[in-house]
C-alpha positions as CSV (number, residue, x, y, z in Angstrom):
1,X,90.2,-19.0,-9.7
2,X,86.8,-19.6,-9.7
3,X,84.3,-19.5,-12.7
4,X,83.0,-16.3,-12.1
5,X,86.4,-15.0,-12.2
6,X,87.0,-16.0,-15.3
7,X,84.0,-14.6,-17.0
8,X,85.2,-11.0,-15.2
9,X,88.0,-11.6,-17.2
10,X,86.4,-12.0,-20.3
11,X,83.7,-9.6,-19.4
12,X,86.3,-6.7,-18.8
13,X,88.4,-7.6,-22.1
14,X,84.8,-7.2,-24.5
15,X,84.3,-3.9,-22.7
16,X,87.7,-2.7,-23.1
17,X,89.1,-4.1,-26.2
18,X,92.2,-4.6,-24.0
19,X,93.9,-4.8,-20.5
20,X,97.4,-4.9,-18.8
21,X,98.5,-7.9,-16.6
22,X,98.1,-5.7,-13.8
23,X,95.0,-4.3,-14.5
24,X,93.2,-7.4,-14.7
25,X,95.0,-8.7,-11.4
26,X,93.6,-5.3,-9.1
27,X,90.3,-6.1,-10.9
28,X,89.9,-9.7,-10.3
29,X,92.3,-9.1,-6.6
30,X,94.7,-11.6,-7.6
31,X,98.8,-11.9,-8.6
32,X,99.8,-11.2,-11.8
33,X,100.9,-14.5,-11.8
34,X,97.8,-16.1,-11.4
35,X,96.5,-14.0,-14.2
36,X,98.6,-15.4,-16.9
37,X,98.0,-18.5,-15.1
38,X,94.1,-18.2,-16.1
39,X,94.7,-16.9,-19.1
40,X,96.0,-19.9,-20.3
41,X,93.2,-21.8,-18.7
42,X,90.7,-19.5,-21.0
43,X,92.8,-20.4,-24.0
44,X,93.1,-23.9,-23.3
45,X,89.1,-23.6,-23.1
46,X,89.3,-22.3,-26.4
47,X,88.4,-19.2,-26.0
48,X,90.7,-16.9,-28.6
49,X,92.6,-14.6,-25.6
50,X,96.4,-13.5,-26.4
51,X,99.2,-11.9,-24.5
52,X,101.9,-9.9,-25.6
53,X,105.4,-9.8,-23.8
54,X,107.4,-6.9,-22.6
55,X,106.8,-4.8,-20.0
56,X,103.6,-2.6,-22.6
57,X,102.3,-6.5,-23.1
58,X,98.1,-6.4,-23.0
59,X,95.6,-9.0,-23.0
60,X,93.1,-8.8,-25.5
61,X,91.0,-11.3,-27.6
62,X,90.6,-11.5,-31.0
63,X,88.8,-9.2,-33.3
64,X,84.9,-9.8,-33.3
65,X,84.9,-12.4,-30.4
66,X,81.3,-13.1,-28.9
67,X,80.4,-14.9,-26.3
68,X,77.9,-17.8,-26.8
69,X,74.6,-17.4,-25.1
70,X,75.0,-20.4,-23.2
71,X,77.2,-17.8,-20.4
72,X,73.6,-16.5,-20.0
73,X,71.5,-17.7,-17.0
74,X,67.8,-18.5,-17.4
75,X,67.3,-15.5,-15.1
76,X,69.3,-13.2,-17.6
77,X,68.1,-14.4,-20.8
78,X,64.1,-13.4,-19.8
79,X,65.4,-10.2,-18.4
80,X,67.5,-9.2,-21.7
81,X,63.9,-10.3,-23.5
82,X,62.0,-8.2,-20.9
83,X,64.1,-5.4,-21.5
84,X,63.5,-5.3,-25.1
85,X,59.8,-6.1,-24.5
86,X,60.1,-2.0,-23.2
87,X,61.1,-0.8,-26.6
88,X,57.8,-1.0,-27.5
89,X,56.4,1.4,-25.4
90,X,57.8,4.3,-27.5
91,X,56.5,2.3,-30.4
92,X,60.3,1.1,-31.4
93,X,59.6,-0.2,-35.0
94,X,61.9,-3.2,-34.4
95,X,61.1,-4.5,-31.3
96,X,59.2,-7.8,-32.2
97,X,61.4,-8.5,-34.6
98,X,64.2,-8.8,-31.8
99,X,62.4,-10.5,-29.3
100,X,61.4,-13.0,-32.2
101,X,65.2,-13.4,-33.0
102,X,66.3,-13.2,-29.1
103,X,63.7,-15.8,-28.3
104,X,64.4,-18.3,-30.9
105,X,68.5,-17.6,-30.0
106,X,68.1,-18.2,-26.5
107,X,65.4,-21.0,-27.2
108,X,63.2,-18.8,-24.1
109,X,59.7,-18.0,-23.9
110,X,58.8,-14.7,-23.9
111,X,57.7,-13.9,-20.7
112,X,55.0,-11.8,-21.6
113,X,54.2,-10.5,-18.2
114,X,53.7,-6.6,-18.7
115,X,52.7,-4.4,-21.6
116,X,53.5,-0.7,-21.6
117,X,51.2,1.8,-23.7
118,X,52.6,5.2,-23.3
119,X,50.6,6.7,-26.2
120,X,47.5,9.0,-25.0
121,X,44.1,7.6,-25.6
122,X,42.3,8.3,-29.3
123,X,46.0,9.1,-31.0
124,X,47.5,7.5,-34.1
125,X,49.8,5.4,-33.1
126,X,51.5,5.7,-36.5
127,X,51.7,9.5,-36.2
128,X,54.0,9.2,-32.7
129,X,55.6,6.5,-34.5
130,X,57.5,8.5,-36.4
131,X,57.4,11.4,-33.9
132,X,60.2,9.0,-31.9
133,X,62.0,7.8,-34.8
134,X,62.6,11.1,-35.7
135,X,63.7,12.2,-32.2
136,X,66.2,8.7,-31.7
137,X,67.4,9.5,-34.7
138,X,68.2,13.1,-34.4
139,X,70.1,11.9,-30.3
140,X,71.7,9.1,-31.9
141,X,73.4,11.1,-35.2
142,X,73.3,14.9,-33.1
143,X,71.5,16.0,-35.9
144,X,69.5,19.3,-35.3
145,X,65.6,19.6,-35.2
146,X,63.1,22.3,-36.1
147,X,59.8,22.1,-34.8
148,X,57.2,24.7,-33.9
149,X,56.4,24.6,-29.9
150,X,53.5,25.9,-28.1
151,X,54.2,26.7,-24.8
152,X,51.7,27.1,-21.9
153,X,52.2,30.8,-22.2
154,X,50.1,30.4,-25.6
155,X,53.1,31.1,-27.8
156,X,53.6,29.6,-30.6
157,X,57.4,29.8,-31.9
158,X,59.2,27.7,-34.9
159,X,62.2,26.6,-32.7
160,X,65.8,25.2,-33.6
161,X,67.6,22.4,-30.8
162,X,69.9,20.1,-30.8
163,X,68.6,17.4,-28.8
164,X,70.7,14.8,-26.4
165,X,67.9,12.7,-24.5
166,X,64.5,11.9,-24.6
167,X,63.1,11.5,-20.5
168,X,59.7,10.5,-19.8
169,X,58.5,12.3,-16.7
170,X,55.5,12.5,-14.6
171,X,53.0,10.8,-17.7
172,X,54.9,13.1,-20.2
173,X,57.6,13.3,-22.6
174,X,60.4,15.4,-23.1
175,X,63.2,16.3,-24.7
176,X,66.1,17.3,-23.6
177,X,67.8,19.9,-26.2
178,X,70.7,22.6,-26.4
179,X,68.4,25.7,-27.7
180,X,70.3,28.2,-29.6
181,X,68.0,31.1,-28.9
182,X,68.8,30.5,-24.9
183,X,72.2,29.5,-25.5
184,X,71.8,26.6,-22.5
185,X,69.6,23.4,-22.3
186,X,66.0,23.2,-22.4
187,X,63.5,20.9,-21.9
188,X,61.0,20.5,-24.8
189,X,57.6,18.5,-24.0
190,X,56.9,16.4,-26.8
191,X,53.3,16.7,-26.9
192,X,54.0,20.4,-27.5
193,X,56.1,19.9,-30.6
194,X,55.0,20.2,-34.3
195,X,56.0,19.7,-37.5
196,X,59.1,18.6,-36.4
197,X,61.6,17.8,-39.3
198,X,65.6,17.3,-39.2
199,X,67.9,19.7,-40.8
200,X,70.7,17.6,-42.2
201,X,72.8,19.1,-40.1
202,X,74.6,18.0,-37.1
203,X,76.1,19.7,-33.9
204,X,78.8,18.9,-31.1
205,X,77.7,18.2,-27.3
206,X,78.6,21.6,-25.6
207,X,79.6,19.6,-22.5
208,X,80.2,16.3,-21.6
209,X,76.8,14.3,-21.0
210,X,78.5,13.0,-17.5
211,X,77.7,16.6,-16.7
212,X,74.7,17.2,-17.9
213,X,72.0,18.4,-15.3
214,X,68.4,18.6,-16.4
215,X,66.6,22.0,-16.0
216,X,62.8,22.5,-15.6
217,X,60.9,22.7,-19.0
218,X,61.4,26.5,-20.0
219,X,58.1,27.6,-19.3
220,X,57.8,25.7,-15.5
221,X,57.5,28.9,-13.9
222,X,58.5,30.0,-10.3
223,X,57.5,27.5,-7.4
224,X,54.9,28.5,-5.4
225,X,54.4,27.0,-1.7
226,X,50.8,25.5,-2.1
227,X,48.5,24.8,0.8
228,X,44.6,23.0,-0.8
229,X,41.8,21.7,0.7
230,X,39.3,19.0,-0.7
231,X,36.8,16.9,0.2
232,X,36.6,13.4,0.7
233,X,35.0,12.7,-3.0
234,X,38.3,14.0,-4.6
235,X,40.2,11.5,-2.9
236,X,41.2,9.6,-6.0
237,X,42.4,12.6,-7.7
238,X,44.7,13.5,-5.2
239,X,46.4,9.9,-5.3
240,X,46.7,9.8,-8.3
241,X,48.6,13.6,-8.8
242,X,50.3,13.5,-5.4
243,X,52.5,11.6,-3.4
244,X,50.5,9.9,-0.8
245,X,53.3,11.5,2.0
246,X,51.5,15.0,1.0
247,X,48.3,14.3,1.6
248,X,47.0,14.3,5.0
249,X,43.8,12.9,6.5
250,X,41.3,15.8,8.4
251,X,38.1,15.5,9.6
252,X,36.5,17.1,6.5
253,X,38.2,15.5,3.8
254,X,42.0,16.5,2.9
255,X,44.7,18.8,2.9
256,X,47.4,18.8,0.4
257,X,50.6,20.9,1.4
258,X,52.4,21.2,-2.2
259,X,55.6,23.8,-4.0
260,X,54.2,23.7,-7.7
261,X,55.2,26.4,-10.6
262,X,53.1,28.9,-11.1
263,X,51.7,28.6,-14.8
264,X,48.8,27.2,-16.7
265,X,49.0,24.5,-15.7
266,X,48.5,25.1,-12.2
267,X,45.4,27.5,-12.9
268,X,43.8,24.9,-15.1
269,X,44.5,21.7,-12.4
270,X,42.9,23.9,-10.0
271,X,39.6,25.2,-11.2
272,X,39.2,21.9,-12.5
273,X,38.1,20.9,-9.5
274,X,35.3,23.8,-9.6
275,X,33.7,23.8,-6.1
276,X,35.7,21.2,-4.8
277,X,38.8,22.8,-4.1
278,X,39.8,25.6,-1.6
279,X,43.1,27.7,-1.8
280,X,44.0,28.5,1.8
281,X,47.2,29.9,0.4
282,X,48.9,31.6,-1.3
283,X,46.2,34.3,-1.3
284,X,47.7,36.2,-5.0
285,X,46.4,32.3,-6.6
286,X,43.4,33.0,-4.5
287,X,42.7,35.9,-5.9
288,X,43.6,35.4,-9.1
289,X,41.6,31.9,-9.8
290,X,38.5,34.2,-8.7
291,X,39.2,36.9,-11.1
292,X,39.3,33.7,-13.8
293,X,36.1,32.3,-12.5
294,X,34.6,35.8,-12.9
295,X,35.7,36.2,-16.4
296,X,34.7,32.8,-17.5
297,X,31.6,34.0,-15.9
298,X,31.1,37.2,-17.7
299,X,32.1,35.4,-21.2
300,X,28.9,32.5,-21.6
301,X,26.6,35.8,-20.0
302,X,27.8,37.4,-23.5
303,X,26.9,34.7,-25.4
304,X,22.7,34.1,-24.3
C-alpha cells in the first residue's frame, strides 16, 4: 500500500473517530486483508491504531491522537497560514496570535502575500470589531439577536433573529437569520443593523443547514428587466458594478442590458449618474426617476 494510502487511513479514522474493516477497505479499494495488513504497519510505525475482533470489530486510534506537522507539505503549511491570514479581514481578534503560534510550529514564513480590508473607509475598526464578535458568537452558540434595522424602505424596526451564517456578498455583509416576525429566513445586511445585543437565549435550527437555501435580503424588491445607456466617460463605473459580459460596446458609448430589484437602491444608482445615464426601458422607472428629479428640483427652489 502506498504512503498516501496510509495517511487516508489515518485521515478517515481522525474524521470519524472509528471505522469497520470493510469500510476502510471500499475506501482505500483494497481487501480486508490487506487492511489489517497495514494496520499493523501503522502500529509498528508507532502510530497508536487498534482493532477489535468479532464480527462489530472497528479500527480506531487512541483518544486525543494528533498527527505531527511533519505529514504537512511545504505547500500545505503556507496555505493553512494563508487561510488564517483571512480571519483578519472580519477583524478576528485572534488571528496574529495564530499565525504567530502556526508559524513558529511549522517553522514557516508567513507568506505575507495579500491583505484583505473589508471595513468601509473612515469607520472604527474597533466598533465592527465587536459588531462580528458579537455575530460569530451568536452562529456559533444559536444564541438570539436583537438589533434595530433600517431598511431601504426608510423603516426603522427593533428586530428579533436567530442567526445561522454570516455571507459577504457583492462588497456587503449579511446575515443570514430565521426572523420570527416572517416565520422563514431572512437576510439582514449588516451595515443596516444597530444596537445589536444578544438575548441569553438560544434557539434550535428549524431545518437542517444542508438544506438551507438563501433568500434575497427582505427588502430586494421585484426584478425588473433593465435596459441603460451611457457614455463612454462612465466606463469605469460600469466595470466596476457589472459584469463585463453585460456590457456591450456601441458607437456612442455603452449599453448595459440588466434584471435588478426594483428599490432604493436602484433609484439612487441611477440618478447618480445625473445626465449620464438614459433609461431606454422599462418606461414606469423612466417615468418615475423624472418625477424624483422634478421633486428634488422643486425642494432647493423652496429653499432660495
Amino acid at each position: 500500500m502506498s504512503e498516501s494510502s496510509l495517511f487516508k487511513i489515518l485521515y478517515y479514522l481522525l474524521d470519524k473517530g472509528q471505522a469497520s474493516a470493510p469500510e476502510l477497505a471500499a475506501i482505500c479499494e483494497v481487501s480486508i486483508r490487506t487492511i489489517y495488513r497495514d494496520i499493523d504497519m501503522l502500529s509498528s510505525a508507532g502510530i497508536p491504531i487498534y482493532a477489535n475482533t468479532g464480527r462489530k470489530g472497528d479500527i480506531r486510534l487512541q483518544d486525543h491522537f494528533v498527527l505531527r506537522n511533519a505529514v504537512l507539505s511545504e505547500k500545505e503549511k503556507q496555505e493553512i497560514l494563508m487561510g488564517i491570514q483571512s480571519l483578519s479581514a472580519i477583524q478576528y481578534p485572534a488571528a496574529n496570535d495564530i499565525l504567530v503560534k502556526l508559524g513558529a510550529i511549522f517553522q514557516t514564513a508567513q507568506a505575507n502575500w495579500i491583505e484583505v480590508d473589508f471595513s468601509r473607509w473612515g469607520s472604527v475598526q474597533e466598533k465592527e470589531q465587536k459588531i462580528f464578535c458579537i455575530l460569530k458568537q451568536a452562529i456559533l452558540e444559536r444564541e438570539i439577536i436583537q438589533f434595530t434595522y433600517y431598511s431601504s424602505y426608510g423603516n426603522r424596526l427593533r428586530r428579533e433573529a436567530e442567526p445561522t451564517k454570516l455571507l459577504y456578498k457583492d462588497r456587503a455583509w449579511y446575515v443570514f437569520a430565521f426572523c420570527p416576525d416572517k416565520s422563514d429566513y431572512r437576510l439582514f445586511r449588516v451595515s443596516r443593523m444597530k444596537e445589536i445585543i444578544l438575548t441569553g437565549k438560544t434557539y434550535e435550527m428549524k431545518v437542517e443547514s444542508t438544506n438551507l437555501v438563501l433568500p434575497m435580503p427582505e427588502d430586494w424588491g421585484t426584478l425588473l428587466q433593465l435596459e441603460l445607456n451611457f457614455p463612454d466617460e462612465c466606463s469605469y463605473r460600469l466595470y466596476e458594478t457589472f459584469d463585463e459580459s453585460i456590457i456591450l460596446k456601441t458607437g456612442s458609448g455603452y449599453t448595459v442590458q440588466v434584471a435588478l430589484p426594483e428599490n432604493e437602491w436602484l433609484y439612487d444608482f441611477i440618478m447618480s449618474f445625473g445626465d449620464n445615464v438614459t433609461v431606454i426601458r422599462p418606461e414606469h422607472l423612466k417615468e418615475n426617476i423624472i418625477k424624483r428629479f422634478e421633486n428634488t428640483l422643486q425642494h432647493y427652489r423652496k429653499e432660495q
